[in-house]
N, C-alpha and C positions, 0 to 999 in steps of 0.2 A: 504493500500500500504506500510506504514511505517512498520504494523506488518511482513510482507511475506518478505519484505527486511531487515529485523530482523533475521527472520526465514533462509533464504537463507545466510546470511552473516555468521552466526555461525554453518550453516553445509560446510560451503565450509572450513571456519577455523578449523573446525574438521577435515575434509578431508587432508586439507593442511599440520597442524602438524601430524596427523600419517604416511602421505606418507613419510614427513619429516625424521620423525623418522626411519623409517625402513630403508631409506637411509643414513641415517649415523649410523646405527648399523651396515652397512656392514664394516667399518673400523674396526669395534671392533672384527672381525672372523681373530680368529689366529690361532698356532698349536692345543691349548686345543680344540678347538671346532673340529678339525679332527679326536683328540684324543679320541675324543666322541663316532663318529661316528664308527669308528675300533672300539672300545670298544664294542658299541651297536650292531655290524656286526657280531664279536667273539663271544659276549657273549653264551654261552650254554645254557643256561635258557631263560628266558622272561625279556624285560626292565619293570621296576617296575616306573610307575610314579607317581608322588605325589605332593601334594601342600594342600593348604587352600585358602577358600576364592575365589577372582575370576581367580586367580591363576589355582585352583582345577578346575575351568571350562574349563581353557584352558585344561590345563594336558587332561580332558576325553575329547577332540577333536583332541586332541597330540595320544589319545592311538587308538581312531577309525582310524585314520588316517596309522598310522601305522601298527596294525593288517590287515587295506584294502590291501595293498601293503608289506606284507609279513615278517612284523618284528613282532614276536608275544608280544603284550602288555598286561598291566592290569594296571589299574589305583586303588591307592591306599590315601584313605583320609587322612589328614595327624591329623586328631584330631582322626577318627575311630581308627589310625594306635596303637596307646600307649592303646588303649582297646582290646584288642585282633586280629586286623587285620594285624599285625606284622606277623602271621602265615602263610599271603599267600607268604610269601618273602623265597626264597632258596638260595642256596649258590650256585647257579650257575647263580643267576640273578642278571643284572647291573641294577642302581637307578637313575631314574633323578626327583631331589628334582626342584619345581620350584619356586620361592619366589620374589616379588620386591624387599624387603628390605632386605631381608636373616637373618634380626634378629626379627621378630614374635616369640614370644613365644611359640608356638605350635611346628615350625622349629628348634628353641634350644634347645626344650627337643627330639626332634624326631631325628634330625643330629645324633648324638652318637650312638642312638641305627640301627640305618639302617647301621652305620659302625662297627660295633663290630662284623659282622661274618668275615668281607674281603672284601665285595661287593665292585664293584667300583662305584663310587658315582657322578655323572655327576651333579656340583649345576647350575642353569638356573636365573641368579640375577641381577638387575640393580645398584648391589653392589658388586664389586669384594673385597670390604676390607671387606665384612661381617660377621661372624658367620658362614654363608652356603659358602661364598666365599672363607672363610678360610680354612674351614675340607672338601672342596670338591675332588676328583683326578682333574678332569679337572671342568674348570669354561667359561659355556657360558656365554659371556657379552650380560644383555639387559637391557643396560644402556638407558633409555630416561630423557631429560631436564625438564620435565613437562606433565604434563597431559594435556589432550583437553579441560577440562572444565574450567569456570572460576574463580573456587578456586583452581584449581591443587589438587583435593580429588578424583574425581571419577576416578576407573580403565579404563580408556580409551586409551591413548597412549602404556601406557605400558602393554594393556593385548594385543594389536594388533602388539604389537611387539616380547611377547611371541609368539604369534599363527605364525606370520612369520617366525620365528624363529625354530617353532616346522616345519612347512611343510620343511622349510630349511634340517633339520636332515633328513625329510620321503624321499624328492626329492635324498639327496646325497646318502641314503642306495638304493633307486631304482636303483640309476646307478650301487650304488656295487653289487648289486644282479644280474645284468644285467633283472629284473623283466620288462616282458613285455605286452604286452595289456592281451594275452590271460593269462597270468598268473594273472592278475587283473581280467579277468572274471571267474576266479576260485574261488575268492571269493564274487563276485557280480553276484551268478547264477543265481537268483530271480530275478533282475533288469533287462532294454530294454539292455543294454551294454551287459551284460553278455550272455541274449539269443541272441545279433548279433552275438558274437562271438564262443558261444559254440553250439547253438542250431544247429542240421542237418534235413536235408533234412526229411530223414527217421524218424525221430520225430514225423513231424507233418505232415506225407504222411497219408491218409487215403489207409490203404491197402487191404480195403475190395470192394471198392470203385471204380474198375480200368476197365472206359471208355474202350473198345475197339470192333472193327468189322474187318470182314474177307477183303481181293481184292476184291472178287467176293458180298458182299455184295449189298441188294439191299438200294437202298436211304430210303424206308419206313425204314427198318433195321438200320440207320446210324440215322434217326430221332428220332425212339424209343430212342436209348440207349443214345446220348444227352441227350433227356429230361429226359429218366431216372435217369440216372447219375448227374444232374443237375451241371454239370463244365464246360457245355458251347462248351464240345469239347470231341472227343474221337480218339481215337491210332486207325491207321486200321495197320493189321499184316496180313504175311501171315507165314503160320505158328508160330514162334517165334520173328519171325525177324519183327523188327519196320520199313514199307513201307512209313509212313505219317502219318498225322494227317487232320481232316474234324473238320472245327470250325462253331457255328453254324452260324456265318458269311459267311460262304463255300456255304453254305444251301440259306441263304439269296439270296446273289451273282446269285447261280444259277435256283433256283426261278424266278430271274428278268430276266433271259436268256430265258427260255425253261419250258413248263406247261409240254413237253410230257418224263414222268419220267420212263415209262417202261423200256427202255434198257440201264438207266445209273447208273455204279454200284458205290462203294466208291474207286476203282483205277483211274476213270474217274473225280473224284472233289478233291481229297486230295491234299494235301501242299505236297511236297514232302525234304526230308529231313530238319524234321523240330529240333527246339532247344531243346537238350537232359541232362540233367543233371544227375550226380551220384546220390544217394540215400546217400553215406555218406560224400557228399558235405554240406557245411556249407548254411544254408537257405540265409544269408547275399547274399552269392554267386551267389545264384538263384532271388535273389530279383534283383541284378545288372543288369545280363543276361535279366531281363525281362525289364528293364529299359531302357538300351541299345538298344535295339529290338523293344522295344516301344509293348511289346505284354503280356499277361494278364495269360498265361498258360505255362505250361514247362513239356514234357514228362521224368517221372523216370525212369532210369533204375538200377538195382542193376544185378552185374557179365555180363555186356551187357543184359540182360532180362528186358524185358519191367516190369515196376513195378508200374506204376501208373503215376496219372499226381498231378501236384500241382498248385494250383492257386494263383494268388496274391491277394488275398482275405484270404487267410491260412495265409499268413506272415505277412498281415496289420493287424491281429487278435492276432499276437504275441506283435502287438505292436512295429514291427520291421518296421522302416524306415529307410533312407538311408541319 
């Protein structure tokens, strides 16, 4: 009991001082740090970022972050950087060096040469009188009092005040870009997010696949191509034109009415105007519809033309939920 109230007492003091912390760095956001941000908005090139240490950890969740939401990044080591990785750096790209102390050795030999083309040089320090604080253009303060642990040695306060600090920068460039959901699923194609948003209809339509029978159809004919079809349901048309749909619920239903099936055709059981969706409607859209409706199938059409049906079993297979 004494261990677990150990245990809990020094996570919640962990918790406590970083919330702590991040709350009182918001005092320290002044012009520089807007200056930053304008800088990083303008820049032509890509922000260059850089650190050592656990520093260098944040930086590459600083640069995913931002590449996500449309600032193009690359994260750069700042020990690699003095061995030939100085290369990836152009003169159209702004720098955000990030450091606790801002005077590491690694950071003194590095400062000078990441300013000697012009760059502008964004330093990210819990020292603004430092070395990096000094030769920076603008200087984010991530000033914290102490670390979480009980020597004040591990990176713990102040790497979680870097990383706020970085989302801080990605959140204020989103609103500049005015970057919005589906422009974030342009870079998250591959994820559920990205297919809610981007995936269409006509995607994941099976088009080879498309359910359907005449008015005059006989019920034997309307059971066939159900089960052939196997989507539980098919389009009756006449002609071109969508009259309804027969689910094979329709079938059941009428089964329990009436054995004598000779003179009832598929104009005599179908739904009549049933729920219709584009073909380059977004699947998201059709999932809702089917949701809404409380119903399990949705007839396509592509230029008004019946084009097939789609089931919610397609969408739950994308992975798509709502």
């Amino acid at each position: 009991m004494n261990n677990n109230f150990n245990i809990l007492a020094a996570a919640t003091s962990t918790l406590k001082a970083e919330s702590d912390a991040i709350t009182k760095v918001i005092d320290f956001l002044n012009d520089d740090f807007s200056h930053a941000v304008e800088a990083i908005f303008n820049t032509k090139g890509r922000l260059i970022v850089t650190g050592i240490g656990k520093s260098a950890h944040i930086g590459q969740k600083i640069v995913a972050t931002l590449n996500s939401t449309g600032t193009p990044s690359m994260f750069l080591h700042a020990a690699e950087a003095v061995h030939g990785d100085l290369g990836m750096i152009t003169n159209n790209d702004t720098i955000l060096c990030i450091s606790k102390s801002g005077n590491s050795p690694e950071i003194k030999v590095l400062v000078p040469l990441l300013k000697r083309d012009g760059n502008t040089l964004i330093g990210m320090t819990a020292n603004s009188a430092s070395f990096l604080g000094k030769n920076s253009d603008f200087v984010i303060n991530a000033f914290v009092e102490k670390e979480a642990d009980p020597n004040n040695l591990a990176p713990t306060t102040s790497t979680t005040v870097q990383l706020a600090l970085g989302d801080a920068l990605a959140v204020a460039l989103i609103e500049m870009r005015n970057f919005t959901a589906n422009d974030f699923a342009k870079y998250h194609p591959g994820g559920a997010l990205g297919k809610k948003l981007l995936l269409k209809v006509h995607d994941i339509l099976d088009k080879n696949n498309k359910p359907f029978v005449k008015t005059t159809s006989s019920i034997q004919e309307v059971i066939f191509e159900i089960s052939n079809k196997r989507l539980g349901v098919t389009a009756v048309l006449e002609g071109k034109e969508i009259k309804g749909i027969i689910t094979d619920g329709d079938i059941r239903r009428m089964l329990a009415k009436t054995t004598n099936l000779a003179e009832i055709t598929a104009m005599d059981i179908m739904t009549l105007n049933p729920k219709v969706i584009n073909s380059n409607s977004k699947v998201e859209d059709a999932l809702n519809i089917m949701e809404s409706f409380e119903i399990t199938q949705l007839v396509v059409t592509n230029n008004n033309e019946y084009a097939g049906i789609i089931h919610l079993h397609d969408i739950l297979k994308e992975g798509i939920v709502s």
